[in-house]
C-alpha positions as MATLAB code, in Angstrom:
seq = 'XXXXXXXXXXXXXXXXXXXXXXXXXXXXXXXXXXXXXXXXXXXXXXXXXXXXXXXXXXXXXXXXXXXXXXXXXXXXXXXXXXXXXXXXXXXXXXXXXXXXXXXXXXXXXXXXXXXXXXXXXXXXXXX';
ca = [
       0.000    0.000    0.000;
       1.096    3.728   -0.201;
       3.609    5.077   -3.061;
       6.139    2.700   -4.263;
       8.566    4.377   -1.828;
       6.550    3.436    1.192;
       6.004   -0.164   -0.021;
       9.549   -0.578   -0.634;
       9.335   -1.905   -3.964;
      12.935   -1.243   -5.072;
      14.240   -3.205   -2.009;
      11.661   -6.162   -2.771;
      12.882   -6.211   -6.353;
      16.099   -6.728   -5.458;
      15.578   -9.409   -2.560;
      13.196  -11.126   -5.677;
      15.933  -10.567   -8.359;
      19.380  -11.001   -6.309;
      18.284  -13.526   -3.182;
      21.021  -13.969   -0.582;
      22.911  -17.310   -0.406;
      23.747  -18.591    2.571;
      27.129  -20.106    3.420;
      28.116  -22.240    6.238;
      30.733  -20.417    8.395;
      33.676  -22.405   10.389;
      33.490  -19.707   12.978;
      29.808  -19.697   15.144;
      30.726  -16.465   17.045;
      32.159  -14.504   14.304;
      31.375  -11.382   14.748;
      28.361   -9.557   11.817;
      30.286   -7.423    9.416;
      29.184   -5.557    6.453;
      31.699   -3.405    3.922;
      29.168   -0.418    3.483;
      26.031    0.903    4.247;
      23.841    3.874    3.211;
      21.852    5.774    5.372;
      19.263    6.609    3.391;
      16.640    3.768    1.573;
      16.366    6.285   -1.713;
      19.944    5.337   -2.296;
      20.949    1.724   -3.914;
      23.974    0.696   -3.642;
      24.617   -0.878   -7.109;
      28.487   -2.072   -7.614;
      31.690   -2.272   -5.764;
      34.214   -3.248   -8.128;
      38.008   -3.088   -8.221;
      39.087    0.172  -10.118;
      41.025    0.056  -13.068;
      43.622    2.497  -14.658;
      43.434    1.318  -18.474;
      43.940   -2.236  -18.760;
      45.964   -2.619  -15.358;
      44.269   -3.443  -12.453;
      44.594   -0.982   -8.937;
      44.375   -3.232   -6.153;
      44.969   -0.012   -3.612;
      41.441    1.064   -5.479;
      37.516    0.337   -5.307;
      35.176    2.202   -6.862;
      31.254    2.126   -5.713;
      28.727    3.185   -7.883;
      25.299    4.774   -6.340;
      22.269    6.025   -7.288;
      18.870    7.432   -5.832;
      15.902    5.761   -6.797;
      12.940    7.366   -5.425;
      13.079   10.891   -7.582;
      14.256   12.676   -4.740;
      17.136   15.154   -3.764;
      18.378   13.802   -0.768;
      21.590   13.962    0.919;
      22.958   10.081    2.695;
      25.897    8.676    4.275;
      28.049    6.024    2.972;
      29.692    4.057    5.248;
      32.344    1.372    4.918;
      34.307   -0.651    7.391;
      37.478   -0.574    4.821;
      40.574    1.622    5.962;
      39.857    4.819    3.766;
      43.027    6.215    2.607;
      41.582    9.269    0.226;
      37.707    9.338   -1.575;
      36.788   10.859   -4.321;
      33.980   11.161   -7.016;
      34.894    9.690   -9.925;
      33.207    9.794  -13.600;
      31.827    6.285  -14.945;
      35.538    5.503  -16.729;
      37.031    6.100  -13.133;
      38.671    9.441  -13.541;
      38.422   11.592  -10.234;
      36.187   14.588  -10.794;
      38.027   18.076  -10.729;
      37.016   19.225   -7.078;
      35.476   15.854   -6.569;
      37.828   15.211   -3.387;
      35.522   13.973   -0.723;
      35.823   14.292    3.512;
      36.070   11.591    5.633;
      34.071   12.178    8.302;
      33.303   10.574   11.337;
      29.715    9.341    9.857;
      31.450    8.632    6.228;
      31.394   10.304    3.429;
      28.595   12.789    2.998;
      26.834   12.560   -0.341;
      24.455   14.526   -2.459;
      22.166   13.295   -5.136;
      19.084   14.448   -7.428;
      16.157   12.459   -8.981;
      17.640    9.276  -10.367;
      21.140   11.019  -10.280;
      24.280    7.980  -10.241;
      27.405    8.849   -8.622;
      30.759    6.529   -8.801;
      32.996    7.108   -5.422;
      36.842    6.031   -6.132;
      37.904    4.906   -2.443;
      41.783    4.587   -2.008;
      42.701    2.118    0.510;
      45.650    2.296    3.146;
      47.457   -0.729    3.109;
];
């Protein structure tokens, strides 16, 4: 019932589309860890993939590729658990973005989107 924001139809679609697999762990009181999060439920996040320079590989370098998918402006958080050397918005080839140098703050990186808007985040990683 309600809008398809409210009924969380984007999240459904998803869960329908791309269900979880479950895998047996050795370790029954591991502790739960997850690599990002977003703060807000207009935001998807769609890829985290290795970034590339060319045809070589950067293993110091992930790129994660957002977008909002309720038709809203809305400002979120991303979150990771991975040591964050330097962040920065990034085109879809990978190339930072001229003043696209991000802060690392305390809650993550701060992000801003419009309707429908994708953005690609190039995260550096201390070794």
């Amino acid at each position: 019932t309600g809008s398809f924001q409210e009924a969380g139809v984007i999240q459904q679609a998803y869960n329908l589309n791309f269900p979880l697999h479950v895998v047996p762990s050795h370790c029954a009181q591991c502790p739960a860890w997850s690599a990002f999060s977003v703060s807000s439920p207009a935001i998807v996040l769609e890829a985290v993939k290795q970034a590339s320079a060319g045809a070589e590989d950067r293993p110091e370098a992930v790129v994660v590729r957002l977008y909002e998918a309720h038709g809203s402006t809305v400002t979120a958080w991303l979150q990771t658990s991975l040591p964050i050397k330097e962040a920065m918005l990034c085109d879809l080839l990978e190339r930072p973005i001229e003043q696209g140098r991000l802060l690392l703050e305390q809650r993550g990186l701060r992000l801003s989107f419009t309707p429908f808007h994708v953005l690609s985040v190039l995260l550096l990683l201390r070794s």
